[in-house]
N, C-alpha and C positions, 0 to 999 in steps of 0.2 A: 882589776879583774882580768883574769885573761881572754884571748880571743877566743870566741866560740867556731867549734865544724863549722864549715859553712852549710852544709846539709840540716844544718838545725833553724839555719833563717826564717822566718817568714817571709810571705812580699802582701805588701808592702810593708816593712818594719813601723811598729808604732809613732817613734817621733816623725815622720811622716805624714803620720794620719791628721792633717791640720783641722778643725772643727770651722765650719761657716758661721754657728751660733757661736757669740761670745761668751753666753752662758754654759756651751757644752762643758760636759767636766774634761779636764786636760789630759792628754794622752795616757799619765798615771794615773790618774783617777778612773781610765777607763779601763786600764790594765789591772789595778786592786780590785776594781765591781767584779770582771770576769773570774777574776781568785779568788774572791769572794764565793762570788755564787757556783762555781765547783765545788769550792770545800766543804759549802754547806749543804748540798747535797750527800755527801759521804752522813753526814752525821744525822740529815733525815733518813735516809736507808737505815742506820740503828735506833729510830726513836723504837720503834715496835719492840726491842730487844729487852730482857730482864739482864742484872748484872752477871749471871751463870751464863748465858747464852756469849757474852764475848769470848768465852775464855777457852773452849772446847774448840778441840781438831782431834778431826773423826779417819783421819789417815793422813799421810805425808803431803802428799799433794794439797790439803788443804790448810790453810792460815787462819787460825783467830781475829775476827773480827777487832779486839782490839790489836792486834800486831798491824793488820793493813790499816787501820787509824794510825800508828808511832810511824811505820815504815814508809808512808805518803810523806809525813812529816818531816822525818830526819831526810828524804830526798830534798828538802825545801833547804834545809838546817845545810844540808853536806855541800850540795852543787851552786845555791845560793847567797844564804848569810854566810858560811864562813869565810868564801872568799870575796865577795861583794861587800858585806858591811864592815869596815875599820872598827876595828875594836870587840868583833862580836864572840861573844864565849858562851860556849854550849851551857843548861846548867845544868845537864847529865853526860857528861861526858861518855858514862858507859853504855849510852843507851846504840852509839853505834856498833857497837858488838850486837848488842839485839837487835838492832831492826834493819841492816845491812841485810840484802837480800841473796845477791850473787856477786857486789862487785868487788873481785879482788883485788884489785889497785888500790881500793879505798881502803881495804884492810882487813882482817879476822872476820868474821860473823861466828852466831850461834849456831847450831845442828837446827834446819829445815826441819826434821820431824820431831823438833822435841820443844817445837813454838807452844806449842799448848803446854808444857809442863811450865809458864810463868806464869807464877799467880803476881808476882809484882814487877814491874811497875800495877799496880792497881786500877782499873777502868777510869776512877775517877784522876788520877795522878794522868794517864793519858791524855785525859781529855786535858788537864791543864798543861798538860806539854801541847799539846796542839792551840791552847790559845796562847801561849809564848812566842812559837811560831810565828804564829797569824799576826802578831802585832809588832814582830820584828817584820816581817815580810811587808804589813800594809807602811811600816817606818822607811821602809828601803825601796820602794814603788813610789808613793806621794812625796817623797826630798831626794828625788834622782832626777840629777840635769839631763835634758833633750837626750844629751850625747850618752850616756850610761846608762840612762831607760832604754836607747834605741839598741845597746851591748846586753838589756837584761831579758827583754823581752823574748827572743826565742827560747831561752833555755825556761823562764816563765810556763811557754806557752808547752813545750817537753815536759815540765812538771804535771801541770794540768791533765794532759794529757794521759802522764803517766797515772795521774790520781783518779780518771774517769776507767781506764784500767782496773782499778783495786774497786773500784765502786760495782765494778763485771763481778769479780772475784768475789766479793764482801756478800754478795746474791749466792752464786753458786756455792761455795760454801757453806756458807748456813743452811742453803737447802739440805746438802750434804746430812750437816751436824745434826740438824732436825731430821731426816731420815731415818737415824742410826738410833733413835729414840723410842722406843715400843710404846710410848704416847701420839706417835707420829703429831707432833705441835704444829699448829700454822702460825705461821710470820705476820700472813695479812689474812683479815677476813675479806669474804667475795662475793658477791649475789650467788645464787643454790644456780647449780648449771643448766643449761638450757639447750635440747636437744638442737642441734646445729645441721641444716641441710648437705645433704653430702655434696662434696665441689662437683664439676662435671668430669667427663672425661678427662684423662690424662693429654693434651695434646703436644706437638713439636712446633717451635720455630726454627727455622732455617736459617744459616748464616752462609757467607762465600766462601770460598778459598783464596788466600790471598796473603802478603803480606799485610800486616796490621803492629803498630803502635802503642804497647803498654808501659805501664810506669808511673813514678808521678813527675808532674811535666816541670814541678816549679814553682808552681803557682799555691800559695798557701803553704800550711801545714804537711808535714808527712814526716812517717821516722824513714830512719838510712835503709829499712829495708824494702822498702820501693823505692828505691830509685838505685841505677841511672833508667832511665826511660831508653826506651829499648827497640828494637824490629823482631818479632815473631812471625815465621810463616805459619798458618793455619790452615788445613786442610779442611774440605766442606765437612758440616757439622750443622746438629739441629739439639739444643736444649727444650729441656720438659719443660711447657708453659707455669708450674706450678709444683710445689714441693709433694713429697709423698705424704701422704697423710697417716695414722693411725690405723684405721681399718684395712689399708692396704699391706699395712707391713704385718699388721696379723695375719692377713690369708698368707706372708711368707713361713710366720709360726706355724700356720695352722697345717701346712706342708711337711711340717718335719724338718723344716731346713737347715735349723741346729742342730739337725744330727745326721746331715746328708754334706761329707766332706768334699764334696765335689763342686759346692759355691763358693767354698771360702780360701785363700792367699792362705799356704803352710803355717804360717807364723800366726795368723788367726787361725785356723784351726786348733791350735795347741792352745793358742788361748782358750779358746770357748770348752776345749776340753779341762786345761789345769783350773777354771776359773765357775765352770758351770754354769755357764751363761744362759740362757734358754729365752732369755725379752730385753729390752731396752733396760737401762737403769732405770728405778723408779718404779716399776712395772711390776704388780706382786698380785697372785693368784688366789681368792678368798672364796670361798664358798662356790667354786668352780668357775668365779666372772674375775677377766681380767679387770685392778682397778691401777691407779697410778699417785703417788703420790706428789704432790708441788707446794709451792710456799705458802697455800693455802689449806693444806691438808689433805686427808686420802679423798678420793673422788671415784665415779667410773671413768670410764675413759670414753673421749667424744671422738669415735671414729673420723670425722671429718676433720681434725685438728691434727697441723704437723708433728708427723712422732719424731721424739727429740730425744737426746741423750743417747746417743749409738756413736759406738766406737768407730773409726774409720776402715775396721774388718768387719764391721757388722753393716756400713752402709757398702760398699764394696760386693760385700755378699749378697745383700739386697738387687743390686743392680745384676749381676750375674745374672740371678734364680729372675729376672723383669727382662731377661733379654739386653740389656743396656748396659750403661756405664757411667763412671762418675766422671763430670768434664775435668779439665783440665784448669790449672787458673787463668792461663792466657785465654779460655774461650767463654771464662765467667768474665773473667773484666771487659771483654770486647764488646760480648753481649749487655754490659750493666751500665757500662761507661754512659752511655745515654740517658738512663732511668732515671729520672730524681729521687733522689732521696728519701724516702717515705715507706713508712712501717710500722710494728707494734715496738717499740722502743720502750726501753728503762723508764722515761720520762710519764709514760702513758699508766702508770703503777699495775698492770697485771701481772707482769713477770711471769708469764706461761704462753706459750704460741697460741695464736685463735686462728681459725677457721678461716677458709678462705673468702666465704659467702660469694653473694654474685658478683662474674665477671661481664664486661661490655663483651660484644660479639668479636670472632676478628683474633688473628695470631698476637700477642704479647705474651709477654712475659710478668707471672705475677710475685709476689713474696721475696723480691730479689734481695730486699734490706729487711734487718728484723726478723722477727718469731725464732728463726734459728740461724747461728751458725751451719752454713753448707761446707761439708768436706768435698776436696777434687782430691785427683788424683795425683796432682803433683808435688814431690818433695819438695819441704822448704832450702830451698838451697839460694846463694846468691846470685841476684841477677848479672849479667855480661859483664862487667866494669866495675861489680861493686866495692866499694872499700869502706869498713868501717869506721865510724868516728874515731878518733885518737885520743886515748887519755881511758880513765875509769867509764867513760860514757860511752865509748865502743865495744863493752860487753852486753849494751840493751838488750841487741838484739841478734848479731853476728856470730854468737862463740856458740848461738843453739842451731845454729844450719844442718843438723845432722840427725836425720834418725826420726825424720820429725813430716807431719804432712801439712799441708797449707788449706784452710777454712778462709771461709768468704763471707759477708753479707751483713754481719752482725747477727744482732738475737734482742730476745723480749729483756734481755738483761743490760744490753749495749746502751749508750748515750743516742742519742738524736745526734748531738752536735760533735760525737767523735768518730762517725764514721765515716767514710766515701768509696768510693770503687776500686781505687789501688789499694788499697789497706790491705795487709797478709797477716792474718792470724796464725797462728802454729801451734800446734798440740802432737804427743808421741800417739802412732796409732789403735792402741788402748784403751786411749782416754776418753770417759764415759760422762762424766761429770757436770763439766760444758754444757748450755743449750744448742747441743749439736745435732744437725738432722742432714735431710738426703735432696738433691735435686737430679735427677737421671739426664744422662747426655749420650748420643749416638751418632753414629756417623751419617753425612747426610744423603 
């Protein structure tokens, strides 16, 4: 197999990981449970699915629940088995033309907007391309010596990785598809909702000016675009202890703001003009009450709950018409770097942002992971020194630097165990779809 990026390492790399118990399972066995237990989360997320429901994309931007089931898959099959396992042959050779996504090294793909015109391979045929997979993959994990387990496992752990990715996506999506449905369908059912106390005031924390340290350092996981770790100077600054909620960003509706062009960045203005935008996605006006549609079905809308899905001209705008502004990423990660980890995560099955309910007394910072992706205002552009991976695996994430704005924090759709504080998400600033919402930042 060939040498991997070094950008792709883990630390400590698994044959390392020595077990004190001689009963622990051995470093492959603990590297198959984790592939394991990712993968089968992808396919609990579609138990709730009928066979119709894979098959629809409801605009380009979105994928077929079965495509991101093949396309997780064939990354397994491409980057993996073929050059890893001796002997190993696809038994759909053409399925890399379908479920290649963007990478041109590796070769041809299908048209992105025309994933939904495959009625075959068959839902059921997928899914046994996924246990073919799976049992080449757990063959080449539990009969790999020390030395080619400790060669397989970072690009392993990039897989995964990428498959907690499409598990975001396989969410978003479907809401999407389910949207575009005049039955407005729900995904999950959910307790009947329950008026929610409004959060308190909006307040600030304060940060210094200074030189500060972003990046990822090393340590664990991260793709190539966090790193190299880096020196940013920051100028004093104070983030919003808490995201914008719902009812606040109605009193922005209730303004006129949508049609007052003096909040919004030229290029969102022309959007909200060619596009008619007038609320969030999701957001549809019924018998004169705002309600909101989510993976649970039409609903009202709980003012106290962060409003999600806004484009990065609409949260932008929002800030304007709030006196404020959207931070930056060097001054989300400086602020978050400390926070633990903790939120309304995928794992948690609401898949819709909740409320903030009560806060302890005292400046923090609340919702910093979870409920929504935060947009800043910084292009996704490469950090200081960056250089892409080499090979097909340096198109991940490197060839989209452009055009594009950088979100933070994760979302109700995000993994627990795939996010942390360098992580740069990127989306063009149109895009609506996302659990994407607003955290206001000002000078201090």
């Amino acid at each position: 197999m060939s040498t991997l990026p070094s950008s792709l390492h883990t630390t400590p790399p698994v044959s390392e990981k020595v077990p004190d118990d001689p009963h622990a399972p051995s470093p492959g066995a603990q590297l198959a449970n984790r592939y394991q237990e990712v993968r089968r989360f992808s396919e609990r997320l579609c138990e709730p699915l009928e066979a119709e429901d894979y098959v629809i994309q409801s605009m380009p931007d979105v994928s077929p629940a079965k495509w991101h089931l093949a396309h997780t898959s064939w990354f397994f099959e491409t980057f993996l088995l073929a050059p890893g396992l001796p002997g190993y042959r696809s038994p759909h050779p053409q399925y890399g033309f379908l479920f290649n996504s963007y990478y041109n090294a590796v070769g041809d793909r299908h048209c992105r907007a025309q994933r939904g015109l495959l009625s075959r391979p068959t839902v059921r045929e997928t899914y046994d391309y996924r246990r073919h997979i799976d049992e080449m993959m757990m063959h080449l994990l539990r009969c790999s010596e020390d030395a080619q387990l400790a060669s397989l496992e970072p690009l392993v752990t990039l897989g995964l990785h990428h498959e907690q990715q499409h598990q975001e996506l396989i969410l978003t999506d479907l809401k999407h598809v389910f949207s575009v449905n005049p039955l407005r369908p729900a995904y999950i059912k959910s307790a009947p909702l329950q008026a929610s106390p409004l959060p308190p005031p909006m307040e600030w924390v304060e940060f210094d000016e200074g030189i500060h340290e972003i990046g990822h350092t090393g340590e664990g996981f991260c793709f190539d675009n966090e790193t190299p770790h880096h020196r940013v100077f920051l100028e004093r600054y104070a983030l919003a202890d808490r995201l914008v909620t719902c009812g606040e960003y109605r009193a922005f509706m209730e303004e006129g703001s949508y049609e007052r062009p003096e909040f919004w960045l030229s290029a969102g203005w022309a959007t909200v003009q060619e596009r008619g935008w007038k609320a969030p996605l999701y957001w549809e006006r019924r018998d004169g009450e705002w309600q909101i549609f989510t993976l649970s079905g039409m609903r009202e809308i709980d003012d106290a709950e962060p409003v999600c899905h806004v484009s990065y001209y609409e949260a932008d705008a929002y800030a304007r018409w709030s006196g404020a502004r959207l931070p930056t990423e060097s001054e989300w990660e400086i602020a978050a770097r400390d926070t633990p980890v903790r939120g309304n995560f995928a794992e948690d099955g609401r898949f819709h942002p909740m409320p903030l309910g009560s806060v302890p007394e005292g400046p923090a910072l609340h919702q910093l992971y979870g409920d929504v992706w935060e947009w800043t205002r910084s292009p996704y552009e490469p950090y200081p020194g960056y250089q892409p991976d080499p090979g097909a695996l340096g198109e991940y994430n490197g060839k989209f630097m452009c055009g594009q704005y950088v979100l933070r924090g994760g979302s109700c759709a995000t993994s627990l165990t795939h996010i942390r504080p360098t992580y740069r998400n990127f989306f063009p600033p149109d895009a609506r779809w996302q659990f994407s919402g607003i955290r206001l930042a000002r000078q201090a």
